[in-house]
C-alpha positions in Angstrom: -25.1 15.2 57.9 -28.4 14.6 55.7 -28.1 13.7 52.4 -30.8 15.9 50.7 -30.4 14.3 47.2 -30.7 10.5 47.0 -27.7 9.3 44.6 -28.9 6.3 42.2 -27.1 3.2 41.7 -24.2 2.8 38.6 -23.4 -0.2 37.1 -19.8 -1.7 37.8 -18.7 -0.2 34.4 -15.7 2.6 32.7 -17.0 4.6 29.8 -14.4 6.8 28.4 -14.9 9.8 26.0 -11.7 11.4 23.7 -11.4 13.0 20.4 -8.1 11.5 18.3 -7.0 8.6 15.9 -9.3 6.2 16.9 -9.0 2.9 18.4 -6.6 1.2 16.2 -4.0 3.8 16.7 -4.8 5.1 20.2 -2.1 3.1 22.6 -3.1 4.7 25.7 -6.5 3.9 25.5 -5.8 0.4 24.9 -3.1 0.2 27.7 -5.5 1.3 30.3 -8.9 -0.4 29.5 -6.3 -3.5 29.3 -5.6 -2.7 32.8 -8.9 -1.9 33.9 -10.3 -5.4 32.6 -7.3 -7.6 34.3 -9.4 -5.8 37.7 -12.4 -7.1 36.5 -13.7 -4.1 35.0 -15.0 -3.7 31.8 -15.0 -0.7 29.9 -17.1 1.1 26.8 -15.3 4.4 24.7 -17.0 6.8 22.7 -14.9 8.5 19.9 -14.6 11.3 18.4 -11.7 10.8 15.2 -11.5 13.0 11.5 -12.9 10.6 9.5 -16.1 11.2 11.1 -17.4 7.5 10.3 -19.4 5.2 12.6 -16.7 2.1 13.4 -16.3 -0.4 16.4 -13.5 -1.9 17.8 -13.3 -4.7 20.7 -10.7 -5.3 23.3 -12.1 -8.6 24.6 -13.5 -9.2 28.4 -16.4 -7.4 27.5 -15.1 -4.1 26.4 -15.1 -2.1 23.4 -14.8 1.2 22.0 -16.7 3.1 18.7 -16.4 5.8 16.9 -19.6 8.5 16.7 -19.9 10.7 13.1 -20.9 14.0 14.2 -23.6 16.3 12.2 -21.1 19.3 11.7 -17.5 18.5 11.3 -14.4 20.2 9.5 -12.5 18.3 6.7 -9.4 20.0 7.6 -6.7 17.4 8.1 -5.8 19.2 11.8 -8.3 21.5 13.0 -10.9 23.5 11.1 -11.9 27.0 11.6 -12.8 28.1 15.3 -16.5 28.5 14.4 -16.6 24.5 13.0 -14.1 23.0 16.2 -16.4 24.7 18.5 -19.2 23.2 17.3 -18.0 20.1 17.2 -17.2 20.2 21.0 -20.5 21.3 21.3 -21.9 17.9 19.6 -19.7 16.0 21.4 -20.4 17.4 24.5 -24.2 17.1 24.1 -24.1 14.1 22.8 -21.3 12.4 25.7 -23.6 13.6 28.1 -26.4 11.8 27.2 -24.6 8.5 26.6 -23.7 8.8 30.0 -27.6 8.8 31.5 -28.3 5.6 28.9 -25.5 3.6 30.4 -25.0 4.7 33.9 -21.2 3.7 34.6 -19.8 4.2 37.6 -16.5 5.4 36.5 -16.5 8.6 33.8 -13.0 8.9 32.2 -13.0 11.9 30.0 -9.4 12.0 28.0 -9.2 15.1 26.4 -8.5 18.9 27.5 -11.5 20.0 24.9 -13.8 17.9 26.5 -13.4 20.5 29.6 -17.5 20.8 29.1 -18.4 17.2 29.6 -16.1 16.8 32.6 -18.2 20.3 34.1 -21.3 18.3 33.4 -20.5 15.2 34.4 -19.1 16.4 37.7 -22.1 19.2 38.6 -24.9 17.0 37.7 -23.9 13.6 36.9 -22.1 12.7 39.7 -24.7 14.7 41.4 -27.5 11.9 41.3 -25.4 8.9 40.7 -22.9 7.2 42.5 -20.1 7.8 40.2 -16.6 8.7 39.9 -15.2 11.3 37.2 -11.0 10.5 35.7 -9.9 13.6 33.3 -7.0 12.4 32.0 -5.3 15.2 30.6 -3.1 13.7 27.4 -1.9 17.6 26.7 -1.9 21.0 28.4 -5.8 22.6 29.0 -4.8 25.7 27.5 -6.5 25.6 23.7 -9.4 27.5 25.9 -10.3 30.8 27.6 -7.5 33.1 28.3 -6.2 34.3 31.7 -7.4 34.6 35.1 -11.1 33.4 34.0 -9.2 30.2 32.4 -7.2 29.4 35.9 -10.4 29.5 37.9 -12.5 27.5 35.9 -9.6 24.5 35.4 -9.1 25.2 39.4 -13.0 24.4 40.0 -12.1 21.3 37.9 -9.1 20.3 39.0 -10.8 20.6 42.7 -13.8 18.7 42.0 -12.2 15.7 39.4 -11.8 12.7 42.1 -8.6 12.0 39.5 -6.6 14.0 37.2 -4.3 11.9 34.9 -1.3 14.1 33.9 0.9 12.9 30.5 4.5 13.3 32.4 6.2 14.3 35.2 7.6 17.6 34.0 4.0 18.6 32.1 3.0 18.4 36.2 5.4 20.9 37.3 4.5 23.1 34.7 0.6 22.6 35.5 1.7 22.7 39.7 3.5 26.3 38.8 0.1 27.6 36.9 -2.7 26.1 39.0 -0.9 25.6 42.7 -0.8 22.2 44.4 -3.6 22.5 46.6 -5.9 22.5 43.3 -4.0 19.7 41.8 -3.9 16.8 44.7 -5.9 14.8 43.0 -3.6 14.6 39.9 -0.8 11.8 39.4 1.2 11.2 36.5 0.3 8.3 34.1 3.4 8.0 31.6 2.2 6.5 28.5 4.9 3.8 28.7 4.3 0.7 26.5 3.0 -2.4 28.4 3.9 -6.2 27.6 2.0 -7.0 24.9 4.2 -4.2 22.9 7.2 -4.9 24.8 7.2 -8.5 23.6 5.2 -8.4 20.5 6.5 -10.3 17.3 8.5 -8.3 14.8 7.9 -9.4 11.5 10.1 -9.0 8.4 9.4 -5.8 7.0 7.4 -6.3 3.5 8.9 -6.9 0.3 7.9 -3.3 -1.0 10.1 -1.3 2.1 12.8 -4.0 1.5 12.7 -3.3 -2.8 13.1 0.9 -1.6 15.7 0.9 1.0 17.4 -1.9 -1.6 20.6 -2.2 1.2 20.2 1.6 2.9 19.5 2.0 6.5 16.9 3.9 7.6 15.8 6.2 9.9 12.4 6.2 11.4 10.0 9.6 11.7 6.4 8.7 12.7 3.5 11.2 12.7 4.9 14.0 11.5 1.6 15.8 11.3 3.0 19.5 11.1 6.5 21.0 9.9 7.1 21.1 14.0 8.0 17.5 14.1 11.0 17.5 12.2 10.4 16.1 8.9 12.1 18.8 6.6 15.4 18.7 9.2 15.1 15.0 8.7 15.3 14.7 5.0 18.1 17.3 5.2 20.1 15.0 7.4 19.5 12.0 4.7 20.6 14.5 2.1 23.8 14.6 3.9 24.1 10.9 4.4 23.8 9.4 0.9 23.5 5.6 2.9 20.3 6.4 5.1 16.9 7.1 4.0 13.6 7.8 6.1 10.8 5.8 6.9 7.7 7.6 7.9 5.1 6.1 9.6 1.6 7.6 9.9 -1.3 10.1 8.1 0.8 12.8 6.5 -1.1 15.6 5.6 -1.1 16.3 2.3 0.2 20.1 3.1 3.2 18.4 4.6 3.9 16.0 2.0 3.8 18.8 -0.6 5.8 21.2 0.9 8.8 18.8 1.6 8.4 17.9 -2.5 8.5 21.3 -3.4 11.5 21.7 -1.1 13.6 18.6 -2.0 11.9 17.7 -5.5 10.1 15.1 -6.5 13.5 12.6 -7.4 14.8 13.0 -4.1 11.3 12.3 -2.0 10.4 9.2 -4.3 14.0 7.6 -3.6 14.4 8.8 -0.2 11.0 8.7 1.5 8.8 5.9 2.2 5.9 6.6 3.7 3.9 3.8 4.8 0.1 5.1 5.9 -1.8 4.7 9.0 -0.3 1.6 10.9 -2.1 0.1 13.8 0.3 0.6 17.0 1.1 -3.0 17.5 2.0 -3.8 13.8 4.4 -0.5 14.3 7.9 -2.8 15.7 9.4 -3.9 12.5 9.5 -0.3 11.5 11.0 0.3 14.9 13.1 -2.6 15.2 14.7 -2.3 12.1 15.6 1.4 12.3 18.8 2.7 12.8 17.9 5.4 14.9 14.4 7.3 15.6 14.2 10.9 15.2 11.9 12.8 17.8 10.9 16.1 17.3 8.6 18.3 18.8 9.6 22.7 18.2 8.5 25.1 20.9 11.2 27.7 21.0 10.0 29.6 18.2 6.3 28.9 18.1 3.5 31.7 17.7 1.1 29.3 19.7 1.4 29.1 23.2 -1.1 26.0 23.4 1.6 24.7 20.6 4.3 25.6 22.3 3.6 24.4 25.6 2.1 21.1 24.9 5.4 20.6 22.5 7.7 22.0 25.0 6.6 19.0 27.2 5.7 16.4 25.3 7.0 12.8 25.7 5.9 11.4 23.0 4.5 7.9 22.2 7.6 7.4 19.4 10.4 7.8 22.1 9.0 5.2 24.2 8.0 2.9 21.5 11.3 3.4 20.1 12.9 2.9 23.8 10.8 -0.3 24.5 12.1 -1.8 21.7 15.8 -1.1 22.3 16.2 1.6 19.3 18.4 4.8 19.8 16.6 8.1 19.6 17.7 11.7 18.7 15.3 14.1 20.9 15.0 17.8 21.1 15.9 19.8 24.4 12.5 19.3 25.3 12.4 18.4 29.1 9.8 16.1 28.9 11.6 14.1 26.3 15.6 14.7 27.2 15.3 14.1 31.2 14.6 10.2 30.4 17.3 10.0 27.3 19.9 11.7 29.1 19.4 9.3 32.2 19.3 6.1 31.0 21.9 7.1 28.0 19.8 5.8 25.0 20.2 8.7 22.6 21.4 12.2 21.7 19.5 15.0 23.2 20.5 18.5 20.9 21.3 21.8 22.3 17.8 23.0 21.2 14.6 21.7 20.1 15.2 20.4 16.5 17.5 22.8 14.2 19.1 21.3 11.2 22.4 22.0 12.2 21.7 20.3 15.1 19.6 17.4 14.3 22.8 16.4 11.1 25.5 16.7 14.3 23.8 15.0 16.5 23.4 12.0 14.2 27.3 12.1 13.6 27.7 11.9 17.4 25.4 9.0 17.0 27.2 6.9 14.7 30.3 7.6 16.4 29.2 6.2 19.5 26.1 3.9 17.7 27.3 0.7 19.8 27.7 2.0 22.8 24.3 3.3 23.0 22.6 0.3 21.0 23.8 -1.7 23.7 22.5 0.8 26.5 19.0 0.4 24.5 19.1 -3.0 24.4 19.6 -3.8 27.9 16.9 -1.0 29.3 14.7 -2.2 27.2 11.7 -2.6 30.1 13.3 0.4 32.5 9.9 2.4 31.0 7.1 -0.3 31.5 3.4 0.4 31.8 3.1 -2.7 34.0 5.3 -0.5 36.7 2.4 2.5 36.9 -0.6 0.3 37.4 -1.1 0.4 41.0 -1.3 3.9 40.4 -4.2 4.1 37.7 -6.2 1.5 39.9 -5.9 3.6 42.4 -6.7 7.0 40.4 -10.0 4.7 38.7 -11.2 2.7 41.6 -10.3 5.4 44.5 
């Protein structure tokens, strides 16, 4: 067969593209340019994060990872208006696309479902005229775009022409297999977002003198991220209002929505002596909160939603706080989610409710965790590294390199 279009040369280099937390905070991206460096490749990632500030983080071995301020952006906490968000995929689109002619890598990773425009490009005219393999790595559900039929055959026409699709966990797969049909997904795998050695083993220092002066004796129970009211936070503090010795840590940027609703719902005396919340973390720094938790509380609420793309992506997530929590030998109380109770249910580190994160449910499943707290402790403790990234790396090699 004659190759009509001459395909230039790429240099031996990863360049990754997502729109999140930023490097500090995002543990996947870490974990895999990690990985792809140990195989002698080094990688570059251009960010997308709220804050819409320039910053740059390095990994070492060459790679790093910055953050681009776009021209247009929201100042909404979670998304902004439809009108705003989509032109901020537009400027992130445009402006991925053209970092990827200046650098030339050979290996495009795009990680984010909005991004669906820059893995079109990449693969119709990137790939096209250079030598070049294109990763989506699909960290939620691509349904926040299109509706219907027209959505399933465009993601098919992806899924077809991606030379890898990265998929969050196994049961967001079989979802995605039931939707899309297997045929269009063999190029996906799934990449759990397990924690990796350097997390696993990390030193836990003593927590600081302020969380020590506020829990003043009390245990605690540990709620990170709770960015909406779908991850648990109100059904949290109603469980600490029922257990006078626990109070809650909470790890992460609260909206200030959230924080003021939960005030206006429990009153100002209660938050201040019950609630510490701590700010934005880096994820490493995150095991003494873990370590020194009683228990973590994992909640993600589908059952009710008004938003599919919510409700789906929540109905299967896995979350980075249960296998944080996991890696570090800390019981968890999960929702019914299957993503989430599959795992707790087999290896017997937690309680798993009868739905995804009622009150009445979340305060009896804590009772069936103290009565049982050393039994499962104990399970914890000794699976610590059943979940390890270090065990799925063959696998991303192989979905990077080909």
């Amino acid at each position: 067969m004659i190759r009509l279009i001459p395909k230039f040369n790429t240099k031996h280099l990863a360049v990754f593209f997502n729109r999140g937390t930023g490097p500090s905070h995002d543990s996947r991206l870490r974990k895999i340019i990690s990985t792809l460096s140990s195989n002698g490749l080094a990688s570059q990632a251009m960010l997308w994060t709220k804050s819409n500030r320039y910053s740059k983080h390095y990994y070492g071995s060459g790679s790093y990872a910055f953050t681009l301020p776009l021209l247009l952006a929201s100042k909404h906490p979670i998304r902004g208006p439809m009108l705003i968000n989509a032109m901020e995929i537009l400027q992130e689109t445009v402006s991925g696309f053209l970092f990827l002619f200046y650098r030339r890598p050979k290996y495009v990773v795009v990680q984010n479902h909005r991004h669906f425009l820059l893995v079109f490009l990449a693969i119709l005219f990137y790939r096209t005229f250079f030598k070049s393999r294109v990763i989506w790595d699909l960290r939620e559900l691509p349904n926040g775009f299109l509706k219907g039929k027209c959505r399933i055959l465009f993601l098919n026409f992806l899924f077809r022409r991606c030379d890898s699709i990265l998929v969050a966990n196994e049961s967001r797969l079989d979802y995605m297999v039931t939707l899309y049909g297997q045929r269009n997904l063999m190029h996906a795998r799934v990449l759990s977002n397990f924690e990796n050695e350097s997390f696993l083993t990390a030193q836990s220092n003593p927590l600081p003198a302020s969380i020590l002066s506020f829990l003043s004796g009390r245990r605690y129970i540990y709620l990170q991220n709770p960015i909406d009211l779908d991850r648990g936070i109100v059904e949290t503090l109603a469980l600490i209002s029922k257990n006078k010795d626990f109070c809650v840590l909470v790890s992460g940027k609260v909206p200030n929505s959230i924080t003021e609703y939960v005030t206006s719902l429990y009153g100002y005396s209660f938050i201040e002596s019950n609630v510490f919340y701590t700010g934005w973390v880096d994820d490493i720094s995150l095991v003494s909160f873990i370590d020194n938790a009683f228990a973590s509380v994992v909640i993600y609420k589908y059952l009710k939603h008004s938003s599919d793309y919510h409700s789906l992506n929540n109905r299967f997530a896995a979350s980075n706080t249960l296998y944080q929590s996991l890696s570090r030998g800390t019981p968890v109380i999960v929702g019914c989610n299957e993503g989430m109770s599959r795992i707790v249910n087999e290896l017997g580190v937690g309680i798993v409710m009868n739905d995804d994160g009622s009150t009445d449910e979340v305060i009896s499943s804590f009772e069936k965790l103290k009565l049982d707290y050393a039994e499962i402790k104990d399970a914890c403790v000794s699976k610590k590294d059943a979940l390890t990234w270090e065990a799925q790396e063959q696998s991303l090699v192989a979905a990077v390199f080909g």
